[in-house]
C-alpha positions in Angstrom: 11.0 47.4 25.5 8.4 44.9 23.5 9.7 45.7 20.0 13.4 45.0 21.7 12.4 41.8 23.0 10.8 40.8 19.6 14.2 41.8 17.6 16.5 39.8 20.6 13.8 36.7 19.6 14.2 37.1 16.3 18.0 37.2 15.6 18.4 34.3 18.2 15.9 32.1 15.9 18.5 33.6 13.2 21.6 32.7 14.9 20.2 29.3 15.7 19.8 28.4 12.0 23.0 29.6 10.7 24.7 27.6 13.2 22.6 24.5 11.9 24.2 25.6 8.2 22.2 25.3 5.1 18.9 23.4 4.3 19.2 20.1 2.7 17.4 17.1 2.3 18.1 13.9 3.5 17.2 10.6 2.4 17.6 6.8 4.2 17.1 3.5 1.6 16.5 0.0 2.8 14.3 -3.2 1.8 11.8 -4.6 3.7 8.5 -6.1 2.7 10.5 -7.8 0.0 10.6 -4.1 -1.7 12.6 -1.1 -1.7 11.8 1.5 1.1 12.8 4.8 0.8 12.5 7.9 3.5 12.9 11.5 2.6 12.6 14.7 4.6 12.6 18.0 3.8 13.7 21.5 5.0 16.1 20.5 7.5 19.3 21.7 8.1 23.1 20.5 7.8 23.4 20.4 11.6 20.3 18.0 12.4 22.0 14.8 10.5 22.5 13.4 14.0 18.8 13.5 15.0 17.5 12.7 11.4 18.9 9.5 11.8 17.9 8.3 14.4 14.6 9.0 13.7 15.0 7.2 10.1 16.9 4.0 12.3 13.2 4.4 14.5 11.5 4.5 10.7 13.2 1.1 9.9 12.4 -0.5 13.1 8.8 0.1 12.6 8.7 -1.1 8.9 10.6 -4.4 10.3 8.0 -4.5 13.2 4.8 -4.5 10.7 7.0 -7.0 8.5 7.6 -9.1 11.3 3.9 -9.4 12.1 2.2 -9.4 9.2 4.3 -11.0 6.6 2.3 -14.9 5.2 6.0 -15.7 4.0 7.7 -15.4 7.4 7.0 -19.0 9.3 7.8 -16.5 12.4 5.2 -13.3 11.8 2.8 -12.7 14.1 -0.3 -13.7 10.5 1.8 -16.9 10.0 1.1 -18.1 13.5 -2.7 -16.9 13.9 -3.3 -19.1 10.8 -2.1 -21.9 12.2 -4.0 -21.4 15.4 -7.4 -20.6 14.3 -7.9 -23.6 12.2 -10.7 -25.0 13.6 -10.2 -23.5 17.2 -11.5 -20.3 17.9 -8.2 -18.3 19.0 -8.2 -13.9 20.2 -7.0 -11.8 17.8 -3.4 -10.2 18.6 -2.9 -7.1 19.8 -0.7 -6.3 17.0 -3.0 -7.5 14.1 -6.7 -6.0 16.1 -6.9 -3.3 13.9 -5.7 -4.0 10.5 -7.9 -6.8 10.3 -11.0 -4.7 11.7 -10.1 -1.7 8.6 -9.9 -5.1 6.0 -13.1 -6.2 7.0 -14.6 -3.2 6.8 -13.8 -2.8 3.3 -14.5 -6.1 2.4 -18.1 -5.2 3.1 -17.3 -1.5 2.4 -15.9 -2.6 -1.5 -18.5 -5.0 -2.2 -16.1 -8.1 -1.4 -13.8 -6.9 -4.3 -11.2 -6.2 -1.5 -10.5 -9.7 0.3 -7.8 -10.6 2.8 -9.0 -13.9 3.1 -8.2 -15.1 -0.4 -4.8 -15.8 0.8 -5.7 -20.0 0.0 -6.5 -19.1 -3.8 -3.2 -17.0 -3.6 -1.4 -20.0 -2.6 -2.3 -21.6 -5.3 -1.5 -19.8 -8.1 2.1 -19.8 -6.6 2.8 -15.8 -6.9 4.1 -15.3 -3.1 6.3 -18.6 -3.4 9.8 -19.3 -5.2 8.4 -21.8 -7.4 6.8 -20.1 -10.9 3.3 -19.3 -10.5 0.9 -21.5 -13.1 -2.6 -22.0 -14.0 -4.1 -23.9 -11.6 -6.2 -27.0 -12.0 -9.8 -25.5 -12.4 -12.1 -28.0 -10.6 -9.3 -27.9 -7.8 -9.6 -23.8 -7.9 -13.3 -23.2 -7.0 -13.5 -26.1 -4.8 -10.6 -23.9 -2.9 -12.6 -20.7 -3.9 -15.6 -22.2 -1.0 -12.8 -21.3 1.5 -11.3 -18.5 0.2 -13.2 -15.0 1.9 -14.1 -13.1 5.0 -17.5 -15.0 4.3 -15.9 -18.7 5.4 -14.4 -17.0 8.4 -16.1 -16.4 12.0 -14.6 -13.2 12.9 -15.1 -10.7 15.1 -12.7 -7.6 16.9 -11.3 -10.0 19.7 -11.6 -13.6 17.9 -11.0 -15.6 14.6 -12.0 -19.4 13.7 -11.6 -20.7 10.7 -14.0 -23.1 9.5 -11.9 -24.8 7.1 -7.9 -26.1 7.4 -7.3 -24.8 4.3 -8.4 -20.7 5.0 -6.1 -18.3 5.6 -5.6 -14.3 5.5 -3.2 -12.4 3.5 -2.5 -8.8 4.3 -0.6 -8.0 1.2 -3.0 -5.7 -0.5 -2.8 -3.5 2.9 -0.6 -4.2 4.9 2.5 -1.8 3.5 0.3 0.8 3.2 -0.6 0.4 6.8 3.2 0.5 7.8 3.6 3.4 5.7 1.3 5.3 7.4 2.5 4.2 10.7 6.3 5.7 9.7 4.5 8.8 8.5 3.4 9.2 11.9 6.0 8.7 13.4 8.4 11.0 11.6 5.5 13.7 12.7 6.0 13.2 16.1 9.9 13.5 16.3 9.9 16.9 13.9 10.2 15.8 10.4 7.0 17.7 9.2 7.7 17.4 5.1 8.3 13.9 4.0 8.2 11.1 1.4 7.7 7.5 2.8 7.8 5.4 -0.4 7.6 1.3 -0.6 6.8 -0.2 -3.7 3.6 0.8 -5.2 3.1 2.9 -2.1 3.5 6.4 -1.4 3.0 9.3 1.4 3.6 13.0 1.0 3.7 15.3 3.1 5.2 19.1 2.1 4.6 22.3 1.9 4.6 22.3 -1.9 3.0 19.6 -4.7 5.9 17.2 -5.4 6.0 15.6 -8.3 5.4 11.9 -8.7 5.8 9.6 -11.4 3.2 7.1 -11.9 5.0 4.1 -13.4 4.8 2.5 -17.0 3.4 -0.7 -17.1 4.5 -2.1 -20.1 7.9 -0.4 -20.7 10.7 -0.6 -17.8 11.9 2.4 -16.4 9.5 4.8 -17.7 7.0 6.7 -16.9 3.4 7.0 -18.2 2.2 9.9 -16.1 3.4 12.3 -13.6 1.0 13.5 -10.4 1.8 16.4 -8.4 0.9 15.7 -4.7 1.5 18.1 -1.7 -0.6 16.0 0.9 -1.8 12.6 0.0 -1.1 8.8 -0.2 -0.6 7.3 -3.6 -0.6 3.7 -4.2 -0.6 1.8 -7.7 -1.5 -2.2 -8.4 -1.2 -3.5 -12.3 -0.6 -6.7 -13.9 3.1 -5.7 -14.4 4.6 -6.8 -11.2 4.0 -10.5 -11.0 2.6 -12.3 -13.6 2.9 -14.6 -16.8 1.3 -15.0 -19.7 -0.5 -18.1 -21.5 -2.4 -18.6 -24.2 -2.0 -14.9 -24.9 -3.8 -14.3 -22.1 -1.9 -12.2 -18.9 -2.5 -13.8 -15.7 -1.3 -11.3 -12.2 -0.9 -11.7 -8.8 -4.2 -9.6 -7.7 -6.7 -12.3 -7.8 -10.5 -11.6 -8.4 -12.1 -12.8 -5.2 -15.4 -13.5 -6.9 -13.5 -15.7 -10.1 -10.2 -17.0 -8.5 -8.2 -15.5 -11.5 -5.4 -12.4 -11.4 -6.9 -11.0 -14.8 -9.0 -7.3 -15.4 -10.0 -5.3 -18.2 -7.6 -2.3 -16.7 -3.3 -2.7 -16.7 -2.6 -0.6 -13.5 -4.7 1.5 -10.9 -3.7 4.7 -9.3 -6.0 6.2 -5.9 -4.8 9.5 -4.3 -6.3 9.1 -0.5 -5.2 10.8 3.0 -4.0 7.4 4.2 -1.6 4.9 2.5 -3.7 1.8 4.1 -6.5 3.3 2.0 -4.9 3.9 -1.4 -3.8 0.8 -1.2 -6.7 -1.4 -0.6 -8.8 1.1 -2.9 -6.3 0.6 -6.0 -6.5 -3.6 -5.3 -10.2 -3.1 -4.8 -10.6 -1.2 -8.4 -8.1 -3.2 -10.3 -10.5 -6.5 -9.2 -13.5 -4.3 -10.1 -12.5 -3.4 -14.0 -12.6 -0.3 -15.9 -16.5 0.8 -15.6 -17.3 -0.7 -12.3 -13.7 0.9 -10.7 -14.4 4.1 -12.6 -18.0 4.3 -11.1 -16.8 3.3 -7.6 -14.3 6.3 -7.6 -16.8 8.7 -8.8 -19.4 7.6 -6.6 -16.9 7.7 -3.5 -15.5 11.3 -4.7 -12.0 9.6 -5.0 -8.9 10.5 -7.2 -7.4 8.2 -9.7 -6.0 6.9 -13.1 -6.8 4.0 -14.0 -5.0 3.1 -17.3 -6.5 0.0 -20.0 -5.2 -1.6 -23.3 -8.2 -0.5 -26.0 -8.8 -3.2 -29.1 -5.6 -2.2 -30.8 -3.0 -2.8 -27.3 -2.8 1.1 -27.0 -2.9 2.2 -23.8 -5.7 4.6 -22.8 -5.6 6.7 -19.6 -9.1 7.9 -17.4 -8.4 9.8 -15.2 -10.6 10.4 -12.2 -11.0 13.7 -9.9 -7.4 14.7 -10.3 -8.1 17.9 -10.9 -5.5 19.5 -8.1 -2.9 16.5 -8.7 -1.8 18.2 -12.3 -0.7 20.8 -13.9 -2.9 23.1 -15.7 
C-alpha cells in the first residue's frame, strides 16, 4: 500500500508539470536608478508566465520604492528631504533610510573612511550627478568644501542626524542599488523564484543551481569584455573610471571621488568584489577603487574577499590581479 501511495505521488508531481509544459526562462527589462534593470529566473515552466509576472511587476515596485527614497536627484525622495531637514536641526532618521545609513556607517569606520556617503557636497561639485558637464573644480574652493564633506562632520546616530554645516549632505549612490538589489533578490525568494539574476548597472545577484557565466566589462573598449566569472551564488558589483568621467591635461578624472583628496582619480581602472550581498560588493568595489591597487589588493586579502581589480602599467596595458577567485573560473 506505501510503495502505491509513493507511485500515485509521484506521477501526480508528473502530471502537474507536463500540464505547466516545458521549462523556460523568463526575463523582465526596465530602467530605474537612471540604469538598466534586468530580472531573470530560471527553471520555471511555460504555464507559470501569469504568476512570474506579477512577481517581476512586485520586483519593479520595490526598485521604484528604494529609488523613490534614496535617490539625491529626486527633489521628492525620502535622502533629498532629510538633507534639507537636518541642516542645522537635529531631525529622526526615517524609517525607510534607518538601516542603510546604519550599514554605511559602519563601513565608513569598517573601510578606513575610504567608503563615504557623506561626500555627497564634494560630489556636487565636480558636477558628475548633474546635467551640466562635470569640471575641475576650483581648488581652494574644493578642500574648504572637503571640511564638510564625511561621516566625521555629521552628528549621527540610529534614530537621529544633524548636520553641522548647510553645505553637508549624504549620497547613497555607492550603495544604495546594491541595497535594492538585494531587497528584489529577496523578494523573488519568498514568492518561488529560487534561481535568479537581478542585474542593475555595475550590480549583480545570482542565485542558481549551476555557476553562470558573467562577463566582467571592458573598460576601455565598448561592448567588450575583459574577463568572464562564473558565479552560482554571489553578488558582483564593478566601479571604474569608464562610466562618468573626462579627461584633462591627460589626466582622467571619475565620478568616485577619494574622500580623503576630493578627486575621482586611482592608480586601478575598474574593481570587481564577489560578496553574498549586493549592498556589500558594492560599497567594497567603491571602497577599493578609492584605496588603489596595493592598499585594495591588501584589503581584499586581509578580509578573505574575491576580486579583480584591473590597472594600466607604464606602457597603458592593462594588467589584471586577480584576488581569491579561485571557484569563480574555470580551471
Amino acid at each position: 500500500m506505501k510503495t502505491m501511495k509513493i507511485i500515485l505521488i509521484f506521477f501526480l508531481i508528473l502530471l502537474a508539470s507536463c500540464s505547466k509544459g516545458k521549462k523556460k526562462k523568463f526575463s523582465t527589462n526596465f530602467v530605474e536608478f537612471t540604469t538598466d534593470i534586468t530580472i531573470t529566473a530560471y527553471g520555471l515552466y511555460e504555464g507559470d508566465e501569469e504568476e512570474v509576472n506579477a512577481v517581476f511587476s512586485g520586483s519593479r515596485k520595490i526598485m521604484e520604492y528604494f529609488n523613490q527614497e534614496m535617490s539625491p536627484e529626486l527633489e521628492t525622495s525620502t535622502l533629498s528631504k532629510l538633507n534639507k531637514e537636518a541642516v542645522q536641526n537635529k531631525v529622526e532618521v526615517p524609517a525607510s533610510l534607518k538601516r542603510i545609513l546604519k550599514i554605511s556607517h559602519n563601513l565608513y569606520k569598517y573601510t578606513d573612511k575610504s567608503f563615504d556617503i557623506a561626500l555627497a557636497p564634494v560630489i556636487k561639485l565636480w558636477g558628475f550627478n548633474s546635467l551640466i558637464d562635470p569640471e575641475l573644480p576650483n581648488p581652494i574652493k574644493l578642500i574648504d568644501l572637503l571640511k564638510v564633506s564625511s561621516f566625521d562632520a555629521i552628528e549621527y546616530n540610529i534614530d537621529s542626524i544633524f548636520y553641522t554645516d548647510s553645505r553637508c549632505g549624504i549620497d547613497l549612490g555607492g550603495i544604495g542599488k546594491g541595497y535594492a538589489v538585494d531587497s528584489v533578490a529577496n523578494y523573488l525568494n519568498e514568492n518561488g523564484i529560487n534561481e535568479f539574476i537581478v542585474e542593475a548597472g555595475g550590480d549583480l545577484l545570482v542565485r542558481a543551481e549551476t555557476a553562470k557565466s558573467i562577463g566582467i566589462r571592458h573598460p576601455r573598449e565598448h561592448g567588450a569584455l575583459i574577463d568572464t566569472l562564473y558565479v552560482a551564488n554571489g553578488a558582483i558589483a564593478t566601479s571604474g573610471d569608464y562610466e562618468k568621467f573626462f579627461i584633462q591635461d591627460s589626466t582622467r578624472y571619475c565620478h568616485i571621488i577619494d574622500p580623503a583628496t576630493g578627486y575621482g582619480t586611482s592608480d586601478l581602472v575598474s574593481v570587481t568584489v564577489i560578496t553574498d550581498k549586493a549592498y556589500l560588493s558594492d560599497a567594497f568595489a567603491t571602497a577599493v577603487f578609492v584605496m588603489g591597487r596595493e592598499e585594495g589588493k591588501y584589503f581584499l586579502i586581509e578580509n578573505d574577499l574575491s576580486g579583480l581589480l584591473i590597472y594600466e602599467d607604464d606602457n597603458g596595458t592593462l594588467k589584471k590581479i586577480g584576488i581569491n577567485l579561485g571557484r569563480y573560473i574555470k580551471q
